[in-house]
FISEBA-736385 format. One record per residue (C-alpha): residue number from 1; residue in one letter; y, x, z. Coordinates in nm, 2 decimals. Layout:
FISEBA-736385
r pos: NUM; code: a; north: Y; east: X; up: Z;
...
***
This chain:
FISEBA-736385
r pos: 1; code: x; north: 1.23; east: -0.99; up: -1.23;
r pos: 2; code: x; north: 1.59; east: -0.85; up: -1.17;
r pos: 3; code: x; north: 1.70; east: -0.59; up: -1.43;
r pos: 4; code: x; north: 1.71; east: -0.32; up: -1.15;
r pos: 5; code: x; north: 1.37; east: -0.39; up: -1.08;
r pos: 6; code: x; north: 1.26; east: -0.34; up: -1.44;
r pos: 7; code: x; north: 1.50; east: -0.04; up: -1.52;
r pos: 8; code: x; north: 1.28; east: 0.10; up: -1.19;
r pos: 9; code: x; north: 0.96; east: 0.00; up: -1.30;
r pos: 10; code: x; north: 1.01; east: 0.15; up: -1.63;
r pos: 11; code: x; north: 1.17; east: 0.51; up: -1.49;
r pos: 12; code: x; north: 0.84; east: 0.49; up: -1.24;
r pos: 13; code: x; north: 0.58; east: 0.44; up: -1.54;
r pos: 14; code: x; north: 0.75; east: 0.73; up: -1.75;
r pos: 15; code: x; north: 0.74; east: 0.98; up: -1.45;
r pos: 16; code: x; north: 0.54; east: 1.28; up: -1.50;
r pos: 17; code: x; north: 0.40; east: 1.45; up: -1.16;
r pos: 18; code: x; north: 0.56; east: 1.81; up: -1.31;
r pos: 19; code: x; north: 0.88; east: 1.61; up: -1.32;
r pos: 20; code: x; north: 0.84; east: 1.56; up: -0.95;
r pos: 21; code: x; north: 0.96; east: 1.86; up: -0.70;
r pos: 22; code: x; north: 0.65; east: 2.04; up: -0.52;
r pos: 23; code: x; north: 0.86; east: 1.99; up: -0.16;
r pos: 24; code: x; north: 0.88; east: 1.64; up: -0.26;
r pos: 25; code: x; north: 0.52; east: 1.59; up: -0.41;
r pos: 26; code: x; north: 0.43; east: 1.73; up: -0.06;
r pos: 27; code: x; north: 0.64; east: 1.48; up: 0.17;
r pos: 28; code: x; north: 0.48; east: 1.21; up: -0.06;
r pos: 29; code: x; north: 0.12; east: 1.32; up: 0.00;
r pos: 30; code: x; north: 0.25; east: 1.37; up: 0.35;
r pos: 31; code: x; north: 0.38; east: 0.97; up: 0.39;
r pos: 32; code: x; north: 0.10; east: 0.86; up: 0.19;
r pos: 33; code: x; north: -0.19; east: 1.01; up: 0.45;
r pos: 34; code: x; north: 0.04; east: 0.85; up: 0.71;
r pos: 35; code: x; north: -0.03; east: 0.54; up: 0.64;
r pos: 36; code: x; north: -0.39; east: 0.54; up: 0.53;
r pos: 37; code: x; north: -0.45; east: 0.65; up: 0.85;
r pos: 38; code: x; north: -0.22; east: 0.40; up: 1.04;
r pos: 39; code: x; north: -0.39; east: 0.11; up: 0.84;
r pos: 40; code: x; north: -0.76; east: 0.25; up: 0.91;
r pos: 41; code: x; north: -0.62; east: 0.21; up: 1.33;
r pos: 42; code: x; north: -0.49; east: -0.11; up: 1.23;
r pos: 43; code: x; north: -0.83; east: -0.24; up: 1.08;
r pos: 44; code: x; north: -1.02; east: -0.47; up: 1.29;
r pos: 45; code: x; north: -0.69; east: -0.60; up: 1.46;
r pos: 46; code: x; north: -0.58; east: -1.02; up: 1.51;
r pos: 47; code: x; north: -0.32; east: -0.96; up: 1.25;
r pos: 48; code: x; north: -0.51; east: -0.84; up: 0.99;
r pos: 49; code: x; north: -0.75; east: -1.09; up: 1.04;
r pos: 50; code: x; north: -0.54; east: -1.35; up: 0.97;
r pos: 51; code: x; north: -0.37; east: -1.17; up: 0.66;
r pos: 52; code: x; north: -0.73; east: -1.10; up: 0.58;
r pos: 53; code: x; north: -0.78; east: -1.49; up: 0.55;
r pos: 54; code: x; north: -0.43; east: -1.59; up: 0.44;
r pos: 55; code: x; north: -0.41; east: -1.36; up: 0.14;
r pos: 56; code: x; north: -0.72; east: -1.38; up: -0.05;
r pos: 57; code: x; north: -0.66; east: -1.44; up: -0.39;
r pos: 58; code: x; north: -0.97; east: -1.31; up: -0.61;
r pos: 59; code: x; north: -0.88; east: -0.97; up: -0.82;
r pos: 60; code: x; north: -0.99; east: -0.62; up: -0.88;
r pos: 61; code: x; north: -0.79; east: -0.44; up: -0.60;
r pos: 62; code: x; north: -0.99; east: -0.34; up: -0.29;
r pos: 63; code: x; north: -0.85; east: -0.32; up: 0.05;
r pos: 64; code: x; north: -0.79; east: -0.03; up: 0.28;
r pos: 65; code: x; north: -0.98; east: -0.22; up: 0.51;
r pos: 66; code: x; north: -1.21; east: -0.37; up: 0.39;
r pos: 67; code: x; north: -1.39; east: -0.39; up: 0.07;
r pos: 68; code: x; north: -1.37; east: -0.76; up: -0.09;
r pos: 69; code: x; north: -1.15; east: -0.69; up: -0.45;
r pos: 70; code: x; north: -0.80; east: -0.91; up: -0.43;
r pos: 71; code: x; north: -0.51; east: -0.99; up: -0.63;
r pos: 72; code: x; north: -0.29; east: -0.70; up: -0.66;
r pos: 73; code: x; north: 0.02; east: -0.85; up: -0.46;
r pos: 74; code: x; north: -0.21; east: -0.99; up: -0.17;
r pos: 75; code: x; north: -0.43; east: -0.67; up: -0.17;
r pos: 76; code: x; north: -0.10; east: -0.46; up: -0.09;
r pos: 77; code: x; north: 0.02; east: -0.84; up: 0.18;
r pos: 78; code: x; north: -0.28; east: -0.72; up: 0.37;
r pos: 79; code: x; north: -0.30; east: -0.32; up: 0.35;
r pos: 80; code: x; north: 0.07; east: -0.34; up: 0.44;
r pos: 81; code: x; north: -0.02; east: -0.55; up: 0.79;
r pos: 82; code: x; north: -0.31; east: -0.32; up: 0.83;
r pos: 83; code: x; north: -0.08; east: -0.02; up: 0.79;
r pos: 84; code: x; north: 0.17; east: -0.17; up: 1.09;
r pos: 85; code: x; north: -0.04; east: -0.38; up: 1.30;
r pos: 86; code: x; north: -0.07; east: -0.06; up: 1.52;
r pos: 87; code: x; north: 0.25; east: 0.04; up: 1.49;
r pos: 88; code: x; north: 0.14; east: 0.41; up: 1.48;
r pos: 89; code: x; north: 0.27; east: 0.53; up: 1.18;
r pos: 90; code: x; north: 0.54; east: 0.78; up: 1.13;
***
């Protein structure tokens, strides 16, 4: 991992949600609904599919799609193709 990365990673695990401004906290809610919703429209769809069966390491992280617990990097491989497989999203 590149320093950057870790000096962001730790900055991110010491944020507190007061530290974050309410306009801001709102856009993030905002972005985050975005693209729940775009990856439920993407569910079901050829390219999820075939992340579905690409990425399928065994873990604890469910998908927005589906419910079979992955590995934390290919849960997000697959919520991330679900999220823009219908190219919806803000």
């Amino acid at each position: 991992m590149s320093a950057l990365a870790s000096e962001l990673g730790e900055w991110i695990a010491g944020l507190r949600l007061a530290d974050v401004p309410p306009g801001l906290l709102l856009k993030a809610k905002d972005h985050l609904l975005d693209t729940i919703g775009a990856a439920v429209s993407g569910d079901g769809r050829e390219p999820v599919r075939v992340a579905a069966r690409v990425f399928r390491a065994p873990g604890t992280v469910r998908l927005l799609v589906d419910d079979v617990p992955r590995d934390l990097v290919d849960a997000a491989r697959v919520n991330a193709v679900a999220a823009h497989a219908a190219e919806i999203d803000d």
